[in-house]
C-alpha positions as CSV (number, residue, x, y, z in Angstrom):
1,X,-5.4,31.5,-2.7
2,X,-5.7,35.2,-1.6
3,X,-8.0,36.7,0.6
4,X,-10.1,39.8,-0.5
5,X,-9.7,42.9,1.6
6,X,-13.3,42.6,1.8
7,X,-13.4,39.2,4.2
8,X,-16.2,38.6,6.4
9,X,-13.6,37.3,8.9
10,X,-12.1,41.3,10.0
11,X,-10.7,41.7,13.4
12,X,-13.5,42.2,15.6
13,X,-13.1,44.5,18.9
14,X,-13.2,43.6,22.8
15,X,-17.0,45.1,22.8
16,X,-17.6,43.5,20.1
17,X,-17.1,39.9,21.1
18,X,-18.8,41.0,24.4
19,X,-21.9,41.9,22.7
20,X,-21.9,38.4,21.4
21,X,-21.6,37.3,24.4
22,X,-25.4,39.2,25.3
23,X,-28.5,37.6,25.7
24,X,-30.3,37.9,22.2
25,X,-33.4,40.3,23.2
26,X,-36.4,38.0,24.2
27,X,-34.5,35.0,24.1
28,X,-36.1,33.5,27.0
29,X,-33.4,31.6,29.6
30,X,-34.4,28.5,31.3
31,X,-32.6,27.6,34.9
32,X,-33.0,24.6,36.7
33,X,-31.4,25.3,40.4
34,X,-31.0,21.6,42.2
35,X,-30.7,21.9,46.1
36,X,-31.3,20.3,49.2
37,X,-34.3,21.8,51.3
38,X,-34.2,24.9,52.9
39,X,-30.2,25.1,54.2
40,X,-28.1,28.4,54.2
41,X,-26.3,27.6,51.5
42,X,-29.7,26.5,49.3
43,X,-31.3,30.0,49.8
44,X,-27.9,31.8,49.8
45,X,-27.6,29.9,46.2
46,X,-31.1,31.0,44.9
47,X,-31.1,34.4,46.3
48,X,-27.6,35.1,44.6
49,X,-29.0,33.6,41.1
50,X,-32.3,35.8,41.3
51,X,-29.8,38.8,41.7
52,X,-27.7,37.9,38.8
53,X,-30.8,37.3,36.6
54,X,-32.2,40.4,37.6
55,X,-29.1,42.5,36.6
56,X,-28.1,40.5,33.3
57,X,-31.8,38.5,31.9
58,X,-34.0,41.2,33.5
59,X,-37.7,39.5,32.4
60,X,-36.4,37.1,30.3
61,X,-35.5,34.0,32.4
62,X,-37.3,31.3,34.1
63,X,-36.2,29.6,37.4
64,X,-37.0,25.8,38.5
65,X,-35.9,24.9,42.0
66,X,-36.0,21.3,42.7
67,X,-35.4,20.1,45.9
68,X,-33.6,16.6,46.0
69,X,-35.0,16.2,50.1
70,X,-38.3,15.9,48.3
71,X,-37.6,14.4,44.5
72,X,-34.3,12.6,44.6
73,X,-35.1,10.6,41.7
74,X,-34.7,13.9,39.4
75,X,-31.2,14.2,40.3
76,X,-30.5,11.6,37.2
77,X,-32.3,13.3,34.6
78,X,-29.8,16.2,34.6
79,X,-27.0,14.1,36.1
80,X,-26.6,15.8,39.4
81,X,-24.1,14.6,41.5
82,X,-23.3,17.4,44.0
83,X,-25.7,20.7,45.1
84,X,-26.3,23.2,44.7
85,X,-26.1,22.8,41.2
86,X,-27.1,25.4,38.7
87,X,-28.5,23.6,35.2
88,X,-29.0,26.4,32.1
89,X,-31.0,24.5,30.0
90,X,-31.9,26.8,27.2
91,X,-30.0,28.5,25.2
92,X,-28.3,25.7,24.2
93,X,-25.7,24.5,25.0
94,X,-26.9,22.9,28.5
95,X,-24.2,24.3,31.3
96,X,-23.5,23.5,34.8
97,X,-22.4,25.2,38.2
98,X,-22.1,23.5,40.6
99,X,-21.7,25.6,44.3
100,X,-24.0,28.7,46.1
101,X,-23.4,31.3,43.2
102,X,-21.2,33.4,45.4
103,X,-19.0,34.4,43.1
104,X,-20.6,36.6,40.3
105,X,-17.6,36.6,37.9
106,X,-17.2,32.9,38.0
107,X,-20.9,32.7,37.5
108,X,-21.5,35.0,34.8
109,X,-18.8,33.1,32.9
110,X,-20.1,29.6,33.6
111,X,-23.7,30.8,32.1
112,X,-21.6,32.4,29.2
113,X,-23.4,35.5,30.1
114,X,-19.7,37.1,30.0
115,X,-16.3,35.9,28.4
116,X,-13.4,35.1,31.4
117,X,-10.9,37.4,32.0
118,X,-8.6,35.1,30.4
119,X,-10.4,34.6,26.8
120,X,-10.5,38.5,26.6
């Protein structure tokens, strides 16, 4: 069986699968950050995601801090098993980072906000 010239499936460029890779506009992005009271690495953890929301999901995201010093028990709803950990519920698929968010790169690709240098 031969393909038509016509095929949905053409080569697509780099931007092109980068675009995919954007936020649909007001698609709405739900973060769950999990951390242990007020430490260095808990606020250097939220202050790094609030920075990366603000550059990538600018008014379209939602942050939940829960601290485990003060709810322990929800550590098993989203299986939590070292902090801080980063939870992106929605958009689907749920994703996890685990660590303070330091490194942008590494974190952009964990919330699939941008592909790794090695997929590109």
């Amino acid at each position: 069986m031969r393909k038509s010239s016509n095929s949905a499936s053409q080569p697509q460029s780099l931007q092109e699968i980068e675009d995919k890779n954007e936020p649909a506009p007001g698609e709405v992005w739900e973060l769950r950050l999990y951390v242990a009271g007020q430490t260095p690495r808990s606020l250097a953890a939220f202050a790094n995601l609030k920075k990366i929301c603000e550059e990538h999901l600018a008014g379209r995201y939602n942050i939940e801090v829960v601290d485990l010093v003060k709810h322990p028990q929800l550590a098993a709803g989203d299986q939590i098993l070292a902090i801080p950990t980063l939870v992106r519920k929605l958009p689907e698929p749920l994703r996890k980072i685990v660590g303070d968010l330091r490194d942008t790169e590494r974190a952009l690709v964990g919330l699939q906000l941008r592909q790794s240098t090695s997929e590109k």
